[in-house]
C-alpha positions as CSV (number, residue, x, y, z in Angstrom):
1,X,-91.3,228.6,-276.7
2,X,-91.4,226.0,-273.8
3,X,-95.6,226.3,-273.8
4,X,-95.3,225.3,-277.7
5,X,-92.5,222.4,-277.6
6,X,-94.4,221.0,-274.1
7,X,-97.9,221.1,-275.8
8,X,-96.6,218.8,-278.9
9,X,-94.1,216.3,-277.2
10,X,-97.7,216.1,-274.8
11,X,-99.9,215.8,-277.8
12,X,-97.2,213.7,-279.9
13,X,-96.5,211.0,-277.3
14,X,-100.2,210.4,-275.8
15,X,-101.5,210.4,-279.7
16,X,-98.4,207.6,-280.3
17,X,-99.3,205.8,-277.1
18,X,-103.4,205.2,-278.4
19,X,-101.9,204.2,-281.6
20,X,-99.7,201.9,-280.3
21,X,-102.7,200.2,-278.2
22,X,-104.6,199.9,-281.5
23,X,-100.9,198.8,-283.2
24,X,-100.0,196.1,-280.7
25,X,-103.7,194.3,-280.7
26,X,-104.0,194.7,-284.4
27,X,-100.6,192.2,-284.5
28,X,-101.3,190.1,-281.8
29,X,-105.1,189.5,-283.6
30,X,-102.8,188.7,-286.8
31,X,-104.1,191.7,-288.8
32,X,-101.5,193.3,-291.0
33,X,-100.6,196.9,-290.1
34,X,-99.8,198.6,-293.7
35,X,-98.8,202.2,-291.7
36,X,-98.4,203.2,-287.9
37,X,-98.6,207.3,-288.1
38,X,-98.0,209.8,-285.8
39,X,-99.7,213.1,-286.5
40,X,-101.2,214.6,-290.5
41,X,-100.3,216.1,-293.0
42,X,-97.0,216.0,-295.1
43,X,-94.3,213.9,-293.6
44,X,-91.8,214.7,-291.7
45,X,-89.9,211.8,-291.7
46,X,-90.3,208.1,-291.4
47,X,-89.2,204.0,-292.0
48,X,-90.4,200.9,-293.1
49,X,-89.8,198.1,-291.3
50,X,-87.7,195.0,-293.2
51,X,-89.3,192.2,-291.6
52,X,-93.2,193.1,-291.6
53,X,-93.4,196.1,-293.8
54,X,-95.1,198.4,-291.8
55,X,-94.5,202.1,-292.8
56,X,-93.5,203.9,-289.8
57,X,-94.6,207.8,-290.0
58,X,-94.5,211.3,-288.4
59,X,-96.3,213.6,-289.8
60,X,-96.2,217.9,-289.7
61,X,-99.5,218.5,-287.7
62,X,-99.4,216.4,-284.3
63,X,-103.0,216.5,-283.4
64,X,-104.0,213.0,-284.1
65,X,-102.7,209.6,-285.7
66,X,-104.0,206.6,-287.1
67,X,-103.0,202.5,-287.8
68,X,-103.3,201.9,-291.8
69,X,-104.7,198.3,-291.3
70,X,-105.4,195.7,-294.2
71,X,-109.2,195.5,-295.4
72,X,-111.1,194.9,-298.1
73,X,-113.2,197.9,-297.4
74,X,-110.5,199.7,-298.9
75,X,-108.9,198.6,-301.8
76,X,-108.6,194.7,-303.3
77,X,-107.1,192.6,-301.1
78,X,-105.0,189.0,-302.8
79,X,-107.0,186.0,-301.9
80,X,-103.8,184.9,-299.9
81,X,-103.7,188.0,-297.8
82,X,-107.5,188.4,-296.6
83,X,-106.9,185.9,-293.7
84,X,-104.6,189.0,-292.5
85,X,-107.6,191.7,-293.7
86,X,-108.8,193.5,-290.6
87,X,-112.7,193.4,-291.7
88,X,-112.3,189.5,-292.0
89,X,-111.4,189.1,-288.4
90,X,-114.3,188.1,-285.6
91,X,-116.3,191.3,-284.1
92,X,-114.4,190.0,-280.5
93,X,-111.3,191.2,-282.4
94,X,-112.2,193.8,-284.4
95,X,-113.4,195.1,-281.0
96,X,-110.5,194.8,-278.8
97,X,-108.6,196.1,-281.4
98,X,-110.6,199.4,-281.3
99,X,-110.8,199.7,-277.6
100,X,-106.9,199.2,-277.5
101,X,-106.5,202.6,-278.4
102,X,-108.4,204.5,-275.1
103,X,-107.1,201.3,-273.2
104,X,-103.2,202.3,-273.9
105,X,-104.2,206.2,-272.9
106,X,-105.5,204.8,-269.7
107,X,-102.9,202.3,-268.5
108,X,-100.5,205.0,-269.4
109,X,-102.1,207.0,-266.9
110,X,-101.8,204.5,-264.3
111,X,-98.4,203.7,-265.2
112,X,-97.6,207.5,-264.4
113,X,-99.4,207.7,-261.4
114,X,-98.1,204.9,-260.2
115,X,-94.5,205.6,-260.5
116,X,-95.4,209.2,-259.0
117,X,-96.5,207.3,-255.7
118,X,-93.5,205.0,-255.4
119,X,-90.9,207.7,-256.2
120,X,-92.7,210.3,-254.0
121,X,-94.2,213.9,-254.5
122,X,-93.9,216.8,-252.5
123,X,-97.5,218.4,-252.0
124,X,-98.3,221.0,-249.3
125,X,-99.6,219.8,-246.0
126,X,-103.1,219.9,-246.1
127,X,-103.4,223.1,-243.9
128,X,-106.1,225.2,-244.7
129,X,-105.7,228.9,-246.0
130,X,-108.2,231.5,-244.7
131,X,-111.7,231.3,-246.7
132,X,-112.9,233.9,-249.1
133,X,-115.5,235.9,-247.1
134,X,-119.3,234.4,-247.4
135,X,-118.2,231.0,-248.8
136,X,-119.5,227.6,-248.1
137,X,-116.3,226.8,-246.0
138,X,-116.8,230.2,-243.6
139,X,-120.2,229.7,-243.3
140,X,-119.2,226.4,-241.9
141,X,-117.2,228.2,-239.3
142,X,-113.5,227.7,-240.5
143,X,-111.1,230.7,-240.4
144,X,-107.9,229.5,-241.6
145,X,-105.0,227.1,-240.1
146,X,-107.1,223.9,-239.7
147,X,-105.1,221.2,-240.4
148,X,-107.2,218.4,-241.9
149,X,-107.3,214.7,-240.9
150,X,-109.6,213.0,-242.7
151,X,-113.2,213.7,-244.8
152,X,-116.4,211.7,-244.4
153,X,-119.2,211.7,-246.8
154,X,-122.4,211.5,-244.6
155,X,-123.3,207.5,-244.4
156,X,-119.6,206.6,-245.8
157,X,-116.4,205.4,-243.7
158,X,-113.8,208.3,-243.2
159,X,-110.7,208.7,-245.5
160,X,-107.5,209.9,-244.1
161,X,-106.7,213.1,-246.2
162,X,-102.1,213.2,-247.0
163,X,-102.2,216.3,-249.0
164,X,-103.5,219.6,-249.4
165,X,-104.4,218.0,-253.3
166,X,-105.7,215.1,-251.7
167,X,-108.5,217.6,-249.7
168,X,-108.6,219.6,-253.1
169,X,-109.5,216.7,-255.0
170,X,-112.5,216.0,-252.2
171,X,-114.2,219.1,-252.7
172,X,-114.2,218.8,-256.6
173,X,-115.1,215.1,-256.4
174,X,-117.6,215.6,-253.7
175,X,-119.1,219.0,-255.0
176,X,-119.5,217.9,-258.8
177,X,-121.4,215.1,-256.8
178,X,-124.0,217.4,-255.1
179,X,-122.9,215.9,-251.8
180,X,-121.9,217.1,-248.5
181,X,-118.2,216.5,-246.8
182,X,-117.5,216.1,-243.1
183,X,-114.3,217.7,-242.4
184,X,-112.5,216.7,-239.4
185,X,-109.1,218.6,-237.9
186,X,-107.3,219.8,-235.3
187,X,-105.8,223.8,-235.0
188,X,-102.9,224.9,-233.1
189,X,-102.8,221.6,-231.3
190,X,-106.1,221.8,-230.3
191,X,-108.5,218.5,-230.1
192,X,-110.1,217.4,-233.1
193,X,-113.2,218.6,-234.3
194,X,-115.1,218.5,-237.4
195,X,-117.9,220.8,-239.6
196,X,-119.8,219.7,-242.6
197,X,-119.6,221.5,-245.9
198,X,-122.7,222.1,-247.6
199,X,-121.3,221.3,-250.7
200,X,-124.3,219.9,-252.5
201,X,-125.5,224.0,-252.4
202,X,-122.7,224.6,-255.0
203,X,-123.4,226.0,-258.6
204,X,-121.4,223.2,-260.6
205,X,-122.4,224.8,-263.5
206,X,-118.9,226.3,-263.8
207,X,-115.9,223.8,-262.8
208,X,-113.2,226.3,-262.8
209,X,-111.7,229.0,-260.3
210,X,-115.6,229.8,-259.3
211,X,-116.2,226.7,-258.1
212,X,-113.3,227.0,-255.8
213,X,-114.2,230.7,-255.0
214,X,-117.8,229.6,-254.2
215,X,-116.4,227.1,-251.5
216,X,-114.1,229.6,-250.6
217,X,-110.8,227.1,-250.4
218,X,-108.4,228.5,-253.2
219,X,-104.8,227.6,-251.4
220,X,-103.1,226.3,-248.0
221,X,-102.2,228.0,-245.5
222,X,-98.7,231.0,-245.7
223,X,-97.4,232.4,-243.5
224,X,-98.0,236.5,-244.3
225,X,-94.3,237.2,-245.5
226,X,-92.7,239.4,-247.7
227,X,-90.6,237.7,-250.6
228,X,-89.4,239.6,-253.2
229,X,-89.6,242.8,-254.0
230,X,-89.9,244.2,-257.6
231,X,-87.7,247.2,-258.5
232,X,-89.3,251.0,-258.7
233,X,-92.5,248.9,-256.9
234,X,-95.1,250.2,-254.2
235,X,-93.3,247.8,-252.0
236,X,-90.0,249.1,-252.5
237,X,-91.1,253.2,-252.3
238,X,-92.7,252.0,-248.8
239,X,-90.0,250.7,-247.7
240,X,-91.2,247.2,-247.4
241,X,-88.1,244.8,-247.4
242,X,-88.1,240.5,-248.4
243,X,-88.4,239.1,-244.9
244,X,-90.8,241.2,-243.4
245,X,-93.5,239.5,-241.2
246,X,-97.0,241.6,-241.9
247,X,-98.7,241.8,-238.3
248,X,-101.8,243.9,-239.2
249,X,-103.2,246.6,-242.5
250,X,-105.3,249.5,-240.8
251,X,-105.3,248.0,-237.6
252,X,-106.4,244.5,-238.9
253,X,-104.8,241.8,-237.5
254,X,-103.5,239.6,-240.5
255,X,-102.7,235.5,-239.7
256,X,-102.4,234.6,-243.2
257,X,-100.8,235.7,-246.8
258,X,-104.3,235.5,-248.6
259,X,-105.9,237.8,-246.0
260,X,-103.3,239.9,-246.7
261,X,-103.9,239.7,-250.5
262,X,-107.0,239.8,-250.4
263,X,-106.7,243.7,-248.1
264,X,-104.1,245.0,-250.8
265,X,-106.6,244.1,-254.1
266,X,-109.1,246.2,-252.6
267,X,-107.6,248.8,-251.9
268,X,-108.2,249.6,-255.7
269,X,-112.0,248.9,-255.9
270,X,-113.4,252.2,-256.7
271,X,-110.9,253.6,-259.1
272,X,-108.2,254.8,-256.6
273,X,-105.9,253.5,-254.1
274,X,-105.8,254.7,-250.2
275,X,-102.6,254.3,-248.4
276,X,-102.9,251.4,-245.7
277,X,-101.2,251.8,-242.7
278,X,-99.2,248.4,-242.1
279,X,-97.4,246.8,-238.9
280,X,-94.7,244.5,-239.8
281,X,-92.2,242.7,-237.9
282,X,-88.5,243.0,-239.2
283,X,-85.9,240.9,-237.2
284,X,-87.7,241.1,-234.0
285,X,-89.0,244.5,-233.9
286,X,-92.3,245.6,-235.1
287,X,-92.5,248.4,-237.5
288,X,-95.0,251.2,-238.4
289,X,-95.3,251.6,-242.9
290,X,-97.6,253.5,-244.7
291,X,-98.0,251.6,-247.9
292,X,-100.0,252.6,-251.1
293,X,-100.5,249.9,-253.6
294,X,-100.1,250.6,-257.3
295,X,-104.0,251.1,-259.4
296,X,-104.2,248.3,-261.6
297,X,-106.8,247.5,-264.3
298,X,-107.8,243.9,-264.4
299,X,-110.7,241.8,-266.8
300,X,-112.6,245.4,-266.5
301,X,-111.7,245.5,-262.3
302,X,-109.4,247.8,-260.8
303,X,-107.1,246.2,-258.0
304,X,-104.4,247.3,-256.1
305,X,-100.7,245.7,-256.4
306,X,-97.9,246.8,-254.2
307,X,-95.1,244.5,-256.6
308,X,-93.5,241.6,-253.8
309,X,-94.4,238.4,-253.0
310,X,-96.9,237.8,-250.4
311,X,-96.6,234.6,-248.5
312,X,-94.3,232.4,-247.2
313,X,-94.0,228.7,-249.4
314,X,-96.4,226.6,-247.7
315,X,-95.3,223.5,-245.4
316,X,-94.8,220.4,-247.8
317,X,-95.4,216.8,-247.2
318,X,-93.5,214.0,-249.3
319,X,-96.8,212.0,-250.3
320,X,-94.9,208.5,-250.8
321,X,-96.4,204.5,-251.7
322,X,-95.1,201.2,-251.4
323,X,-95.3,199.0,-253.7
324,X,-99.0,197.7,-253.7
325,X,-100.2,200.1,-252.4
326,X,-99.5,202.8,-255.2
327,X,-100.5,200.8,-257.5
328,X,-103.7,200.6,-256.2
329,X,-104.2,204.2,-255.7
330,X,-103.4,204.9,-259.2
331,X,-106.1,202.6,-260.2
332,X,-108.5,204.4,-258.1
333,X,-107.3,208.1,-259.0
334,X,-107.7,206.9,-262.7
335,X,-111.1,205.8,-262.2
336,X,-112.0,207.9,-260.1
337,X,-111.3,210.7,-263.0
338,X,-112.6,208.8,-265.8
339,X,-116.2,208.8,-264.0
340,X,-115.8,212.3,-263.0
341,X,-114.9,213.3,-266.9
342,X,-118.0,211.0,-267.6
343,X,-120.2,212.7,-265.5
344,X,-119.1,216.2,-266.4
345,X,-119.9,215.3,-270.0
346,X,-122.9,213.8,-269.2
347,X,-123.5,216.9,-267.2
348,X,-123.0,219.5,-270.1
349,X,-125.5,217.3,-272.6
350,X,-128.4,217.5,-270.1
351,X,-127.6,221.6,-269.3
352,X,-126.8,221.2,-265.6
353,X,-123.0,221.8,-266.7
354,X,-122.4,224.5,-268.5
355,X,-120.7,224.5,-272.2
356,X,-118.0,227.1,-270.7
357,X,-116.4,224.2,-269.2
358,X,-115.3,222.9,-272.1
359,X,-111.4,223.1,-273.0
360,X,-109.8,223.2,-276.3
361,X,-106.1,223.0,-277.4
362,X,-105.4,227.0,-276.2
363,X,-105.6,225.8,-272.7
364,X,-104.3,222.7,-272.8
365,X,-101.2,224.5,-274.4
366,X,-101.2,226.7,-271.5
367,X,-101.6,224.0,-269.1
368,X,-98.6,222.1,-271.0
369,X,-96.5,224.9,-270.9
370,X,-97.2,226.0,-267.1
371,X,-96.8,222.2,-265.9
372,X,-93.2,222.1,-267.7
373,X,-92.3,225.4,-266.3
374,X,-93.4,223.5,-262.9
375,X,-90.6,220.6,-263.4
376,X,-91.2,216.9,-264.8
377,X,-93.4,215.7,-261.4
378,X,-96.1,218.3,-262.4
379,X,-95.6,217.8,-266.3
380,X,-96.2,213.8,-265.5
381,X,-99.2,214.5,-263.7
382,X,-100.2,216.8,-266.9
383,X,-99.7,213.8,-268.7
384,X,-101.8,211.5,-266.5
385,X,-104.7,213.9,-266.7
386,X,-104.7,214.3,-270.4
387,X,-104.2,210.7,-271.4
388,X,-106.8,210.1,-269.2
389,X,-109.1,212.8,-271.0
390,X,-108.2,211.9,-274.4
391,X,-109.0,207.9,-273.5
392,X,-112.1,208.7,-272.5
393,X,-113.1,210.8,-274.9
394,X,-112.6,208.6,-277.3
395,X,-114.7,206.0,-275.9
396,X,-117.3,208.5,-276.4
397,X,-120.4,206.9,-279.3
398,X,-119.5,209.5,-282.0
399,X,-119.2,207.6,-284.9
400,X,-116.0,209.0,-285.8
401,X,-114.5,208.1,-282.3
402,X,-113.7,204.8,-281.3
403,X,-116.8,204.4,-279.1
404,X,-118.7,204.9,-282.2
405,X,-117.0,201.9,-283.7
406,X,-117.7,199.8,-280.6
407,X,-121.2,200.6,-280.7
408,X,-121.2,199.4,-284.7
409,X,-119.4,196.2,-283.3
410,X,-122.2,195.9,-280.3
411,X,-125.2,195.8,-283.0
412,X,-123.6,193.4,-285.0
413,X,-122.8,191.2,-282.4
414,X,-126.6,191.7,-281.8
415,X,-128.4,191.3,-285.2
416,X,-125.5,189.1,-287.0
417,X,-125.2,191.7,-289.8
418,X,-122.9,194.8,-289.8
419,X,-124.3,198.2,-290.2
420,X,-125.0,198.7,-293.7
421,X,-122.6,201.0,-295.4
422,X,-125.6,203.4,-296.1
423,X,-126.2,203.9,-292.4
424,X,-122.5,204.5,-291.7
425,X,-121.7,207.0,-294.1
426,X,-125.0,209.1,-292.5
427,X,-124.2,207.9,-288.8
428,X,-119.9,209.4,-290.0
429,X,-121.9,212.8,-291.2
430,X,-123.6,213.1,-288.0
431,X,-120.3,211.9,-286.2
432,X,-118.2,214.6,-288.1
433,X,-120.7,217.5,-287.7
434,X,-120.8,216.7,-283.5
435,X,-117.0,216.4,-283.0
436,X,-116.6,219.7,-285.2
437,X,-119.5,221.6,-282.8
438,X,-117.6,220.5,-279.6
439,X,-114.2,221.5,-280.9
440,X,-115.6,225.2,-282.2
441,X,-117.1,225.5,-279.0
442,X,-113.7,224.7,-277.1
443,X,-111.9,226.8,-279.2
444,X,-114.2,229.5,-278.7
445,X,-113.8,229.2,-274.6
446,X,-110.3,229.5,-275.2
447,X,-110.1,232.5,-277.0
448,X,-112.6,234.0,-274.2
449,X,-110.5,233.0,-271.6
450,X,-107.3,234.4,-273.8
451,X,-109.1,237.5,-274.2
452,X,-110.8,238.0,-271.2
């Protein structure tokens, strides 16, 4: 229930923030608005407004909206009204009014990020977790516990990293980018030192969890602690108890929670479980357990589970701007994921991105509903993100999108004469057909994900 009511308050109130950028322009160019809807379909409810007689509308289905404008183009206009007809206005007009819409998605990402940075956001410390085994990052010589100070692309100044998601965002940025990323740190107080990541080696064919598993940073650092323990578990018939401090599996000294994960999945590998013997620390004294996960079956895998939570909750930092300065770092995170959504698209047209990559509204129901589960900070960022993508997108040249329309704006401005109605119908066709392609495909990656 909260997945389904976060995904369309998400979906409802970025759709009526683009309309509203479309909405406001459209009056300030002096175009009458005849109908300002949110969402399809029958309506649900709605006003009209006394004083300019705009018909305010929400409709059933919430994936979409539109502004009912004045024009001649689409039904007979009195010869005292056309000064108000959107097709008689200038193509500067006509233009800002179409770009208003991805505008209003983008400066409502900023607007969110920026009050994110003066409130203040708790994010782990950007203490690094030990790497998966044959990764870019072990290769590179790091074992875990490196707190990192700042990342340097070669040839580029050094930027101080706050935040565990600060480094996270580095790696995507800097890996989607086929570059390499100086990492410089200290551990356990030692003096600084720094490796390169050969990130530009990465397969960026896939931008999810693989990506991440192929540099081999999935999470910061926890501590390897026992939370809590699930009733009738492997954990409990062990004897395992919340608190306990795991000091070594099979002899194997363990410094960190996804070591320790990463010993109890395999366990399972080849059909059946073997008992590990564990050492674990319980108020000051170190104890001797013989623990033997539960067989699980996983995406065609079988894993062991012993049912507790493994890991301590990593050390936060409160990532807080002042004034100034967060606005200007939601500028640049805005940007910054506007050109890397460009450049991911751009990727998957050319084939060096694969079509996989592409989300539909499955996910980004799951994502809505996770990020609400998460509390309002994370469900703001959600927001950010997704206004961001939807502003984008639309500034895509699909005919049917609002880039299209600039682009029908840019030849006229160009030539002097529109595009002839002929040419848009076809260039609509083609529009249509390309929007409904990418949207199967989406849909189809989220059932495989659902189902996989």
């Amino acid at each position: 229930m909260l997945t389904v009511a976060a995904f369309i308050f998400a979906i409802g109130l970025l759709v009526a923030v683009h309309e509203w950028g479309h909405f406001a322009i459209a009056r300030a160019c002096g175009v009458r608005v005849l109908r300002f809807s949110v969402g399809f379909g029958p309506r649900l409810f709605g006003w009209t407004s006394r004083d300019s007689g705009t018909e305010y509308v929400v409709g059933v289905l919430p994936f979409g909206g539109y502004v009912k404008m004045l024009d001649e183009r689409e039904g007979a206009v009195s010869s005292s009204l056309r000064p108000l007809a959107f097709n008689n206005k200038s193509v500067a007009q006509r233009s800002a009014i179409v770009a208003a819409g991805p505008a209003a998605n983008l400066l409502f990402a900023i607007c969110i990020y920026a009050c994110l940075n003066w409130y203040g956001v708790e994010q782990p410390s950007a203490v690094l977790g030990q790497p998966v085994a044959g990764s870019i990052a072990q290769r590179a010589d790091l074992r875990g516990g490196e707190k990192v100070l700042s990342v340097a692309v070669p040839g580029e100044d050094p930027v101080d990293i706050v935040s565990f998601e600060d480094f996270r965002w580095w790696l995507t940025r800097t890996a989607l980018a086929k570059r390499d990323l100086e990492v410089r740190f200290t551990k356990e107080g030692s003096a600084t030192q720094s490796v390169l990541l050969r990130l530009s080696q990465v397969d960026t064919q896939y931008t999810d969890s693989n990506l991440f598993q192929t540099i081999g940073i999935l999470g910061p650092f926890s501590a390897p602690l026992l939370g809590d323990i699930a009733p009738n578990s492997a954990a409990q018939m062990a004897g395992l108890k919340s608190g306990d401090l795991v000091l070594s599996v099979d002899q194997k000294t363990i410094t960190e929670a996804g070591q320790l994960r990463s010993l109890i999945r395999v366990s399972g590998r080849e059909g059946q479980v073997k008992t590990q013997q564990w050492v674990v620390e319980r108020q000051g004294v170190s104890t001797r357990i013989a623990v033997t996960p539960k067989l699980v079956q996983e995406a065609g895998q079988y894993l062991g589970r012993i049912g507790a939570v493994v890991g301590a909750p990593p050390e936060m930092v409160t990532v807080r701007y002042g004034l100034f300065e967060g606005v200007s770092k939601s500028l640049q995170r805005t940007w910054e994921v506007s050109v890397l959504s460009l450049k991911m698209m751009g990727q998957i047209l050319i084939g060096e991105a694969s079509l996989k990559n592409l989300s539909g509204p499955i996910t980004i129901a799951d994502y809505a509903g996770k990020s609400a589960a998460m509390g309002v900070i994370q469900f703001a960022m959600f927001l950010a993100l997704i206004s961001i993508s939807l502003g984008v997108l639309n500034l895509l040249p699909l005919p049917v999108l609002d880039g299209g329309h600039l682009m029908y704006y840019l030849w006229e401005s160009l030539t002097g004469k529109p595009v002839t109605e002929s040419w848009m119908d076809r260039l609509q066709r083609v529009g249509v057909a390309a929007l409904v392609l990418m949207m199967s495909i989406a849909v189809y990656n989220d059932i495989a994900r659902l189902i996989g």
